[in-house]
N, C-alpha and C positions, 0 to 999 in steps of 0.2 A: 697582253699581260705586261707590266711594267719588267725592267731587269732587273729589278731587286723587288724583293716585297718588304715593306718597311712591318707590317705583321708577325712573321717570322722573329727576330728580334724583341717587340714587344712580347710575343707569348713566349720565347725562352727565358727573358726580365722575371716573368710570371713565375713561370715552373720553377726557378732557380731560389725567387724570394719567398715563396709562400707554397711550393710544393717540394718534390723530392726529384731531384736532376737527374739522379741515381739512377730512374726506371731510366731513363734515354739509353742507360750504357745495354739495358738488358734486354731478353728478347730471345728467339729462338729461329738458327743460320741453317738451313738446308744448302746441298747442291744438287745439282743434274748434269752429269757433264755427257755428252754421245761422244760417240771412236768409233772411227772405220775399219772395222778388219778389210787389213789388203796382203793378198798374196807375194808369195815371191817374186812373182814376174813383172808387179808393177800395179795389175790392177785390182778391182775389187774381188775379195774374196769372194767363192762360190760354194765354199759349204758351209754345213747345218752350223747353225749357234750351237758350241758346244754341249753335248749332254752332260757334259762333266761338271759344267760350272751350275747346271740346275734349270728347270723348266724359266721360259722365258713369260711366262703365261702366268706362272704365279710367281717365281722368286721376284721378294724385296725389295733388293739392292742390285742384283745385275738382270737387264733386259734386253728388251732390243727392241727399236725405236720403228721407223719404215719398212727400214730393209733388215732382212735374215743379217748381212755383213754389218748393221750399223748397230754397235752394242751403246749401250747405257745403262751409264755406273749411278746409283741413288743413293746419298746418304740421309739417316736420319734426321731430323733438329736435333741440333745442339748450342747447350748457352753459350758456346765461346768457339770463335773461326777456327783457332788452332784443331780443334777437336772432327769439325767436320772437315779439314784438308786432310789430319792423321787418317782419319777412316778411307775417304777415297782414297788416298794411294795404296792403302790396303788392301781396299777394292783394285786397283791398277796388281798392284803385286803378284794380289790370287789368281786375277785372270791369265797374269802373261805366264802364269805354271802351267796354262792349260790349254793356250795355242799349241799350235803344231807348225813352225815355220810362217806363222804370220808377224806382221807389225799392227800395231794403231797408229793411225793415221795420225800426225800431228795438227792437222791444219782443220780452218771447218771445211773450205772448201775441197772435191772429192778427188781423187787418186786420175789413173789414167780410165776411162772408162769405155766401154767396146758398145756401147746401146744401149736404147733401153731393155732390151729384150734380155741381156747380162746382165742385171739388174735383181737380185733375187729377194721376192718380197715375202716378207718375213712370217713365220711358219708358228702357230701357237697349238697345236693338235689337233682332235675331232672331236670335240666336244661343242656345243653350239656354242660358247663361250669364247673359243679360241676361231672358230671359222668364222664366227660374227669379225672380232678381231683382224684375222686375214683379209676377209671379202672389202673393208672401210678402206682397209688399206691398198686394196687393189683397183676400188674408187678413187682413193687420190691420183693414184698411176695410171687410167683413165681420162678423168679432169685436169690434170696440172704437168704430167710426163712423171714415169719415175725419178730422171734425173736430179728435180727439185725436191728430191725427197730423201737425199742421201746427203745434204749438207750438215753438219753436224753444228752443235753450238754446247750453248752453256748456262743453266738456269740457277740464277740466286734467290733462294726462296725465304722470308722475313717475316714474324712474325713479333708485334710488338709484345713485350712483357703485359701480363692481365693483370697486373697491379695498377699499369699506368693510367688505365682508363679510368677509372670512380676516379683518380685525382685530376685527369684531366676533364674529364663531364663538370669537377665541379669548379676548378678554376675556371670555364668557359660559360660558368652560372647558366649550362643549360639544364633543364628535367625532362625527366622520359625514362626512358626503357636502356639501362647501360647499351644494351646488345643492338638496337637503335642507335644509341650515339655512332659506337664505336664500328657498327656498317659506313654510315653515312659518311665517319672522317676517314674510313680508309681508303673509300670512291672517293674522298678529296683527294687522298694518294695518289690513287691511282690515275686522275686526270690531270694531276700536275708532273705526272711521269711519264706521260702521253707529251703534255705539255714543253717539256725540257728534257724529254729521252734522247734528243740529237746529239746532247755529250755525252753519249754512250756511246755511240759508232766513232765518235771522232779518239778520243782518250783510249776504246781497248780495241778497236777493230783491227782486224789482222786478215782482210783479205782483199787486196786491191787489189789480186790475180788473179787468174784461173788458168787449169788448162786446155785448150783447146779441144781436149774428146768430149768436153760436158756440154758442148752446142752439136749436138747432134742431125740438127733440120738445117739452121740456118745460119749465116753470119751474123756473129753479134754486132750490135753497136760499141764497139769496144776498140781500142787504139791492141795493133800488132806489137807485142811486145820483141819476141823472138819466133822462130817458127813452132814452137811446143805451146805460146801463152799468149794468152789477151792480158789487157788490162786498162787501167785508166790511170793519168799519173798522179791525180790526186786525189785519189778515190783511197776510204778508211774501211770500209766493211762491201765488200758486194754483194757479201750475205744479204745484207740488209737493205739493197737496194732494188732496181727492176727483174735484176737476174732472178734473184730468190723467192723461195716459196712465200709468197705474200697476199694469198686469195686476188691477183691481178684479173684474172676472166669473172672476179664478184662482183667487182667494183661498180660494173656497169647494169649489174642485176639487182641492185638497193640492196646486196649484205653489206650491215655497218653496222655493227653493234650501238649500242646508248648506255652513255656511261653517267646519265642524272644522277639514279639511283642505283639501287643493289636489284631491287622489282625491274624496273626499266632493263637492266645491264641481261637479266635473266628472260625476261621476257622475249626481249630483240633475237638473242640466240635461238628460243626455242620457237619463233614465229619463222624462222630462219630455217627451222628441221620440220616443218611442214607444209611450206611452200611449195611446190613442183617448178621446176626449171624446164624451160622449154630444148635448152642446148645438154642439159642432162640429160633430157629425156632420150634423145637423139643416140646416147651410149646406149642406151638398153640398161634394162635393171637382172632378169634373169631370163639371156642368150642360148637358145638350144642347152637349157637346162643346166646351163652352169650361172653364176652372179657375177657380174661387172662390178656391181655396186650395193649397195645395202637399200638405196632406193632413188629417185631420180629429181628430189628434193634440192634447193639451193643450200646447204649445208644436209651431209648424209647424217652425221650426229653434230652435240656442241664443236667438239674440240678439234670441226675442221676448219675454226674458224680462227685465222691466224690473227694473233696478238702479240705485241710486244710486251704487254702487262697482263695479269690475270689475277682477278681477285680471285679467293681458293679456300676451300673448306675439304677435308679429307676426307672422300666418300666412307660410308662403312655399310659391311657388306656386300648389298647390291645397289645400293643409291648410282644416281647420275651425278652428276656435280653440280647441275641445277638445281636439284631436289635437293642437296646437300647444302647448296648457300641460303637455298629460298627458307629452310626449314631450320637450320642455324648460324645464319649468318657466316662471314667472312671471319676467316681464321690467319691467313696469310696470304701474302701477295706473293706472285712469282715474277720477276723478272729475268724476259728471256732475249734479252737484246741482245748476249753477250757473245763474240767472236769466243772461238778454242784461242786463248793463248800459246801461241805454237814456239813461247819460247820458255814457256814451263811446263815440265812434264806431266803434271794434274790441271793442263790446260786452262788453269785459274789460281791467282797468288793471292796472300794475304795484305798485299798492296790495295789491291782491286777489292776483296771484300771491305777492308776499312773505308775507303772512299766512297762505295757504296751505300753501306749501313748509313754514313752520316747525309748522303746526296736522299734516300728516303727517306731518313724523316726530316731534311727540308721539304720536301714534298710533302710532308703529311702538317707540317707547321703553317705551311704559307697558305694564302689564301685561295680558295679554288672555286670559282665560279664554273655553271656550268657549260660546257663546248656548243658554241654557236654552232651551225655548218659555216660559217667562212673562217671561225678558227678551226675546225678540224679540215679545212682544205691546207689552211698557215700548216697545221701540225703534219698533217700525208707529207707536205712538200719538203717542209723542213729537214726531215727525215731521211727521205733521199736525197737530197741536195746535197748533207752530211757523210753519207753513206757514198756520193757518186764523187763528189767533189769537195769534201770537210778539208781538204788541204787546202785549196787554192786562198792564196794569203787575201785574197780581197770578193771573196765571199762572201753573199751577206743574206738574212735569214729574214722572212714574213714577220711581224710581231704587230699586232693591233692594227694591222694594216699597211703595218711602216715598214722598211726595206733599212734589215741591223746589219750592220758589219756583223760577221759570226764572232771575232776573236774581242769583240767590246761585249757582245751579249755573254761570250762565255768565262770573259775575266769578269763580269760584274757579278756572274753566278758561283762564279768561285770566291768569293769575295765575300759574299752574301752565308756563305755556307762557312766561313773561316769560326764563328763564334759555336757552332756545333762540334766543328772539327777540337777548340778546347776544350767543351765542355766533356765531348766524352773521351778525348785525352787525361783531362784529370781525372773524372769517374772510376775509367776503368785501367787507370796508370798507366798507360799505353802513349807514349808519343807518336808513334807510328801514327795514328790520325793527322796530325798534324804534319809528318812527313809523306801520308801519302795524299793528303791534298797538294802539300809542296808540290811534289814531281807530277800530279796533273796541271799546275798553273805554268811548269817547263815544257810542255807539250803545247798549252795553245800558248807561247810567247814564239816556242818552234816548233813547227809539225815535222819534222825530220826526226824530233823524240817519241814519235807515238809511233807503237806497232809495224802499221803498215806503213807509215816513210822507212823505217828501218828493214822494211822487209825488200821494199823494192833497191833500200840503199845496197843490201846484201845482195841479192840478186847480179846486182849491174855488176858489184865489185868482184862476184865471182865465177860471172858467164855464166850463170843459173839461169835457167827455168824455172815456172812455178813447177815443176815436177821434182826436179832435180832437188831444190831448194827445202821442199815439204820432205822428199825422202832423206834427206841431210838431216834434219832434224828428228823424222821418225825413228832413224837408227840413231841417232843419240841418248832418242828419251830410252830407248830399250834397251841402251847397256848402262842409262841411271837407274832402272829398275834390275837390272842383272846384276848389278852391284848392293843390291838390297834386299838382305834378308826378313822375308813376312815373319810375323811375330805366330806361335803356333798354335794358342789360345784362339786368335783371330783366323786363322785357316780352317783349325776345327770346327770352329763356329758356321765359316762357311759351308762347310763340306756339310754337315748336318743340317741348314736351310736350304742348301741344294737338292739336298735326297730328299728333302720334307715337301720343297717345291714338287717334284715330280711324283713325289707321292699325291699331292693333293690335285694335280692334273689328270693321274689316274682316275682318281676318284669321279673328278667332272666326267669323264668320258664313258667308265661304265655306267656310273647312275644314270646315264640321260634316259630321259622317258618320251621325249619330242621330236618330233622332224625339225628340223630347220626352219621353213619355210613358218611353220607354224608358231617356233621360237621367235621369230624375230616379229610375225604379226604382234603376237602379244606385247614384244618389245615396242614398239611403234604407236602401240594403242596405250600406251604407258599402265597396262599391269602385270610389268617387271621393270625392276627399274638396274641390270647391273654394270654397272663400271667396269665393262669389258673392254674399251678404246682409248 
């Protein structure tokens, strides 16, 4: 791919002269952020997800992710960022009423950890809905260690204003089916955020440490920090790199998604949940009568199949989310690249969403061919490269075969993206666009301003540990929420989806009229289709 697309620009010329620039400012901003409940003593919490705060099984907006300790807070769409930051912290607020001597972990990467076998994976009731639930999860813990299943992150979820599209279809004088078009350009999205997702880990990543209980088997390849932490010294995300959950034992078994099409992208996935794996099969599927796994397939359902990007359609009812994109297309994209900012208490700023919003729709502007295999080997590499080593000033990244310095490809992407960053500065009155592209082009001129240089600058300067360091920060964020009073409209609200959550998990559990065994055949044979995972 070229480092600029000269397209881009031409089609914002277009929109700006003879369409309506307006739609770019609109849209609707989700988030997803995970927290680690951890004990007082350091490590991860060991008891229940609160009952108080509402079934995890069905409420909303607070859940839990992997692990029983790893919660996630959901908010709604909303037209405007301020609105879904107000909500999470609300969601933050409610929750920490209802610990009992715990914190949320600041960081994505985990607390002090004792094994996996302390490790407690996350409990949704008896009902075949909720054990289906448990069992996927106790397959990952299986396949991959629980370990990589407690890193936490942060998903920004985007979906274009439905205005934009008939103006865009017809400035692009294509015909067809809108719902057609508007699939196809947002798998152009999506592969051009596969494409240049590497300035993601480098601009927010925040974990160029760990601490030494999370290698449990073996020595990492990883440079000795202090006797508490590993780490690398110019490494931006290790989330995001070899450490992290990143389906590494698939790679070699042809799971790859195809991101041609919307069909291709769907297909790959579910040719993927019926395959049989010979090194799965080797766990067992159901052990002296209990389940390891849901079944010994190279993916147990879609969503164990790790992506940094996800095109997304909202299941309703019982759909899968195949059946939900196949049947109406792409609704919004999620991007989950994103490190916890561990140096803001909703572990994601309004910084970061502006820069964002405009960094996607470059992506959905610019030209997107589709992924050769030798660029999706450029893109694998790039990726980590960024994530192991995005510091290192003389760095340089795959691109059409060529060998880029990173900090030329990434100034000329920032460059590139400067006439967005106006356009929805004036749109939606907002300067901030324009300043928060600024302070990403001060980050790649010096890596010492992004996240992780600043994490490890703290560290040295204060005899820290990644332990030490995380829980500095965790007891900060908890006496910024102990200094703030929840709004009581917004508690009540919670407190009545909570009772309503547990009410409707009741309900799953007496009604059931199946065994298990026989639930999930028919789940398998696809006729049931529910969004239990």
């Amino acid at each position: 791919m070229p480092l600029a697309t000269p397209s881009v620009q031409e089609r914002l010329a277009l929109i700006c002269e003879k369409g309506n620039p307006g739609l770019l400012a609109k849209g609707l901003f989700g988030l997803e952020k995970e927290s680690l409940r951890v004990a007082g003593s350091g490590g991860i919490a060991l008891t229940p997800h609160p009952k108080s705060l509402g079934a995890a099984l069905t409420h909303p907006n607070i859940t839990t992710d992997y692990s029983e300790a790893l919660l996630e807070f959901v908010t709604p769409p909303f037209r405007e960022f301020s609105e879904a930051l107000d909500c999470l912290q609300n969601l933050h607020l409610y929750v920490q009423e209802h610990l009992q001597e715990e914190l949320l972990w600041a960081t994505s990467m985990p607390c002090v950890l004792a094994g996996e076998e302390n490790i407690p994976v996350g409990r949704y009731g008896s009902s075949n809905h909720g054990l289906m639930k448990y069992i996927y999860r106790l397959g990952l813990g299986y396949r991959y260690g629980r370990v990589m299943q407690v890193i936490a992150g942060v998903h920004f979820n985007y979906s274009i204003a439905d205005d934009f599209w008939p103006m865009y279809q017809k400035l692009s004088g294509e015909r067809g089916s809108l719902r057609e078009f508007r699939d196809v350009r947002y798998m152009g999205m999506v592969r051009n955020l596969q494409r240049y997702g590497w300035i993601i880990p480098y601009l927010f990543g925040a974990s160029p440490a760990v601490c030494r209980s999370f290698f449990t088997d073996k020595e990492p390849d990883l440079l000795v920090f202090d006797d508490t932490t590993y780490y690398e010294p110019y490494a931006t995300s290790l989330r995001m790199g070899d450490i992290g959950y990143q389906n590494r034992k698939e790679e070699g078994m042809g799971v790859k998604a195809c991101y041609d099409s919307l069909a291709d992208y769907v297909e790959s996935l579910a040719c993927a949940t019926r395959t049989p794996c010979p090194v799965w099969e080797e766990i067992g599927v159901k052990v002296d009568g209990e389940y390891r796994q849901l079944n010994a397939n190279r993916l147990q359902i879609e969503n164990e199949y790790y992506s940094s990007i996800r095109p997304k359609q909202p299941p309703v009812d019982m759909e899968t989310p195949s059946r939900a994109l196949k049947e109406k297309g792409i609704q919004y994209v999620e991007l989950r690249s994103l490190d916890v900012n561990a140096y803001h208490p909703l572990g994601v700023d309004d910084h970061q969403l502006r820069f964002l919003h405009a960094f996607m729709l470059y992506c959905l502007l610019a030209s997107s061919p589709e992924i050769s295999c030798t660029e999706r080997r450029e893109i694998d590499r790039n990726l980590i490269w960024v994530a192991q080593q995005g510091r290192d000033p003389l760095l340089k990244l795959q691109c059409d075969g060529k060998a880029v310095l990173f900090r030329d490809w990434a100034t000329a992407l920032l460059d590139a993206m400067q006439p967005l960053a106006d356009i929805l500065a004036k749109e939606k009155r907002d300067d901030g666009y324009r300043d928060a592209l600024a302070m990403q082009r001060l980050k790649v001129l010096d890596a010492d301003q992004t996240p992780s240089g600043r994490m490890l600058r703290e560290m040295r300067g204060n005899g820290e540990g990644f332990y030490q360091f995380a829980q500095r920060l965790s007891l900060e964020q908890w006496r910024y929420f102990s200094a703030r009073e929840l709004d009581g409209a917004f508690r009540d609200n919670m407190r009545e989806v909570g009772l309503l959550s547990l009410k409707q998990q009741e309900e799953l559990e007496t009604g059931e009229k199946e065994s298990l065994d026989d639930f999930l055949q028919r789940y398998f044979e696809g006729q049931i289709q529910p969004d239990t995972c």
